[in-house]
C-alpha positions in Angstrom: 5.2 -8.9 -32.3 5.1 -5.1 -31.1 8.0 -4.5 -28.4 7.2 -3.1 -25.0 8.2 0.6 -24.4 11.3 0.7 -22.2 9.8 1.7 -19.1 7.5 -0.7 -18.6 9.8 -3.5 -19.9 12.3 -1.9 -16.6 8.8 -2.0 -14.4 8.5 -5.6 -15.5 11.6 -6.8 -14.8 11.9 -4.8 -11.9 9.3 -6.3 -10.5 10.5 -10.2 -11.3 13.8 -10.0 -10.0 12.6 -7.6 -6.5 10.3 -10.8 -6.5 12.7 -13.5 -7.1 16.0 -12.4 -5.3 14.4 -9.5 -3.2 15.4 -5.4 -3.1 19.1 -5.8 -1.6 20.2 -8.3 -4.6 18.4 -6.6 -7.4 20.9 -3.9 -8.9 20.1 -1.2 -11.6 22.5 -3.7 -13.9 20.3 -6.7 -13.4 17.6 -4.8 -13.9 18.7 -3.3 -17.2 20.1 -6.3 -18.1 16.7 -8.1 -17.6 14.4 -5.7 -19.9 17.1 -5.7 -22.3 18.5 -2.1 -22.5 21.5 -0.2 -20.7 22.0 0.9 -17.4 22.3 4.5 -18.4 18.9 4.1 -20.5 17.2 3.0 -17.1 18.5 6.2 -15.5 16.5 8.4 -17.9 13.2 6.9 -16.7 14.3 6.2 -12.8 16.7 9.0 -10.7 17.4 5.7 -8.7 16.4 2.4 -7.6 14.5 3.4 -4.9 12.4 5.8 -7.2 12.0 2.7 -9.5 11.4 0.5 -6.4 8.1 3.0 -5.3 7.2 2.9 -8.8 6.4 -0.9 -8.7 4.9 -0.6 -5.7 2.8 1.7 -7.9 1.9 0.1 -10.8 2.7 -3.4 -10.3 0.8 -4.3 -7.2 -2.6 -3.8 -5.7 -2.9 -0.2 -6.1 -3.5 1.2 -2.4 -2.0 3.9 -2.9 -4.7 5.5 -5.9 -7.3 4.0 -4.1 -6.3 6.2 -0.9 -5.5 9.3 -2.6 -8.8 9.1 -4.4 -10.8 8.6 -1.0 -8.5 11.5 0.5 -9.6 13.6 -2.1 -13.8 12.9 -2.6 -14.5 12.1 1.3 -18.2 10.8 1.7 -18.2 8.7 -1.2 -19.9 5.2 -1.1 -20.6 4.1 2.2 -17.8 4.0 5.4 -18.1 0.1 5.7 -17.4 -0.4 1.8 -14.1 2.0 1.6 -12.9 0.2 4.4 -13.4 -3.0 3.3 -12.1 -2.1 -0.1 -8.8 -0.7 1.4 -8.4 -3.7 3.7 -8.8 -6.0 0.7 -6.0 -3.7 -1.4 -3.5 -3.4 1.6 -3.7 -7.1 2.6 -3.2 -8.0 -0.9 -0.2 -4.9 -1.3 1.3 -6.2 2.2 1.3 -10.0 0.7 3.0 -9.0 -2.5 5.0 -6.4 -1.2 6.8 -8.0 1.9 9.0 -10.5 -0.3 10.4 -7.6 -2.5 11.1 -5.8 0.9 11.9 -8.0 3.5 15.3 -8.7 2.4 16.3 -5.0 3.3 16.5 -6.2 7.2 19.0 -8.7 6.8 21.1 -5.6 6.0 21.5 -2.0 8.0 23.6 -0.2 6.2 21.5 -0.9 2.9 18.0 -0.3 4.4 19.2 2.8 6.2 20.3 4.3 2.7 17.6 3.1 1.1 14.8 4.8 3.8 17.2 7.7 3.7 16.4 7.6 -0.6 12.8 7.3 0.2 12.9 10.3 2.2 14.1 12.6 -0.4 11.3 11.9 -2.4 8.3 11.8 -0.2 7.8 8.1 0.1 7.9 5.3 2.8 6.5 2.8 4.3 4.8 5.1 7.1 2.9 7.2 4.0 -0.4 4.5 3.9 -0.9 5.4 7.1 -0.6 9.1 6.9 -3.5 8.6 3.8 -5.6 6.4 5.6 -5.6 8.7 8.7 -6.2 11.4 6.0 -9.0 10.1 4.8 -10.6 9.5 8.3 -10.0 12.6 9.4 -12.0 13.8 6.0 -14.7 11.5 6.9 -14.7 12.6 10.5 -15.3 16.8 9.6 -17.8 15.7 7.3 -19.4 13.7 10.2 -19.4 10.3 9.1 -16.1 9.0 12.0 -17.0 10.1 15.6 -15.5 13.2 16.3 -13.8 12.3 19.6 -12.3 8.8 17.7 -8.5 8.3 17.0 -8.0 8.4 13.1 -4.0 7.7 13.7 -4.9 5.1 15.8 -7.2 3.7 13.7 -5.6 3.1 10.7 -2.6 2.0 12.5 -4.5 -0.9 13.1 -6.3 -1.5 10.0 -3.1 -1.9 8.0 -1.2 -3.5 11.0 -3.3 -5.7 10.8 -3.2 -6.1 6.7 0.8 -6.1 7.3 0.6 -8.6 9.8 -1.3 -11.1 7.6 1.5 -11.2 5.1 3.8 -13.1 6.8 1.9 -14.0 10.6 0.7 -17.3 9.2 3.8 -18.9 7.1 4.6 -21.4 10.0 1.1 -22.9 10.2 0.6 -26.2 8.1 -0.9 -24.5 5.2 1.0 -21.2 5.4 -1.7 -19.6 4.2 -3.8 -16.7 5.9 -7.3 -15.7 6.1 -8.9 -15.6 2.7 -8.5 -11.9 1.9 -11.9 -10.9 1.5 -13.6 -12.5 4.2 -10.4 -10.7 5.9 -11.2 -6.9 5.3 -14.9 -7.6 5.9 -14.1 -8.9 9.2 -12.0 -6.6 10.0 -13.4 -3.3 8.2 -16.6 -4.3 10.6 -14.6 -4.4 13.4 -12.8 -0.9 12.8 -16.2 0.5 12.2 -17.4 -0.4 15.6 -14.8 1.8 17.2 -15.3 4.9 15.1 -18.5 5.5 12.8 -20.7 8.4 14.1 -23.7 6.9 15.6 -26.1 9.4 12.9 -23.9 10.1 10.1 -25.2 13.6 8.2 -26.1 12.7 4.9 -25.1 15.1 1.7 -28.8 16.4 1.2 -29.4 17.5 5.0 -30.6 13.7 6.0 -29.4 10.7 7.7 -26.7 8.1 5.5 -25.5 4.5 6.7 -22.1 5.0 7.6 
C-alpha cells in the first residue's frame, strides 16, 4: 500500500486531533506523533501551528475560502442569487466543522490572544471571510449588479453571521440539529438579495441580466 506524503499525513491528523480534543490540546508533538514522523519534520512543512491550523481550514474543510477568492477575482459570474447561495451553503458547512476545532481557544486568553496574535503575522483570521465577501460585493456593486447606495460590510456581516450562528445556535434544542444547510443558504441568500441587488442589473453585452 503506497504511503501518504508527509504533509498531507500532518493535514490529516491535524485535522483528527483539532477535531477530537480541539486547537488548545492539540500540540505540534501530538500532531507529529499522529502522522508518524518527527516534530522537526513537521516544522519543514508548517512555520507553526497556527500556519498548520489555517492550512486545515484550507484543505480540509468546505473550501470558502477558494470559492471567495475566485468570485473576488471574476465578479459577474453566474447569477448574484446563485454565488450567494453557494457561499452560504460553504460557510454554514465551514462554520459547522470549524467551530469544534476552534471553540476550545475561549476557554483560554492567554492561548487565543497568542494564537490571533500568530494569525496576524501571516495575513489570516477569523475577520478575513468577511473582508472577501464584502470584496466581492463591492465587485458586483461597480459592475452594477449590488445597488450602489447598499452596505457590502454590512451585508456580508450578516450573511456569514448568520452561517456562524447556525453552528452552534441550535445544540440545545431536542434534536440539536440546525436548519438543513441548503434549504438554509437559499433562504437566506434570498433574503440578502432583497436588501441589495440593483433593481436592473447591466448585463456583459450592453443588456439587462437577472441578478
Amino acid at each position: 500500500m503506497e504511503t501518504k506524503p508527509a504533509r498531507v499525513r500532518i493535514l490529516d491528523a491535524a485535522h483528527e486531533l483539532m477535531l477530537t480534543v480541539g486547537l488548545a490540546r492539540a500540540t505540534t508533538k501530538e500532531i507529529a506523533r499522529a502522522a508518524g514522523c518527527s516534530e522537526a519534520a513537521l516544522y519543514k512543512y508548517f512555520d507553526s501551528k497556527e500556519e498548520l491550523f489555517v492550512r486545515v481550514l484550507a484543505e480540509r474543510l468546505p473550501r470558502l475560502t477558494p470559492l471567495l477568492s475566485g468570485l473576488v477575482a471574476e465578479p459577474g459570474q453566474g447569477t448574484l442569487e446563485e454565488n450567494l447561495t453557494e457561499i452560504a451553503r460553504q460557510a454554514a458547512l465551514f462554520y459547522e466543522q470549524s467551530f469544534p476545532i476552534a471553540a476550545s481557544l475561549y476557554a483560554e486568553t492567554q492561548l487565543k490572544r497568542r494564537h490571533y496574535e500568530a494569525l496576524r503575522k501571516i495575513g489570516s483570521g477569523p475577520h478575513t471571510p468577511i473582508e472577501s465577501l464584502d470584496a466581492y460585493l463591492r465587485a458586483e456593486q461597480a459592475a452594477g449588479r449590488v445597488r450602489a447606495e447598499a452596505d457590502t460590510f454590512a451585508a456580508a456581516s450578516l450573511l456569514l453571521g448568520a452561517c456562524a450562528q447556525r453552528a452552534f445556535a441550535y445544540d440545545a434544542t431536542e434534536s440539536g440539529e440546525g436548519p438543513p444547510v441548503d434549504a438554509f443558504a437559499t433562504r437566506l441568500a434570498r433574503t440578502l438579495l432583497g436588501g441589495v441587488a440593483a433593481e436592473n442589473p447591466v448585463a456583459d453585452d450592453g443588456g439587462r441580466s437577472r441578478p
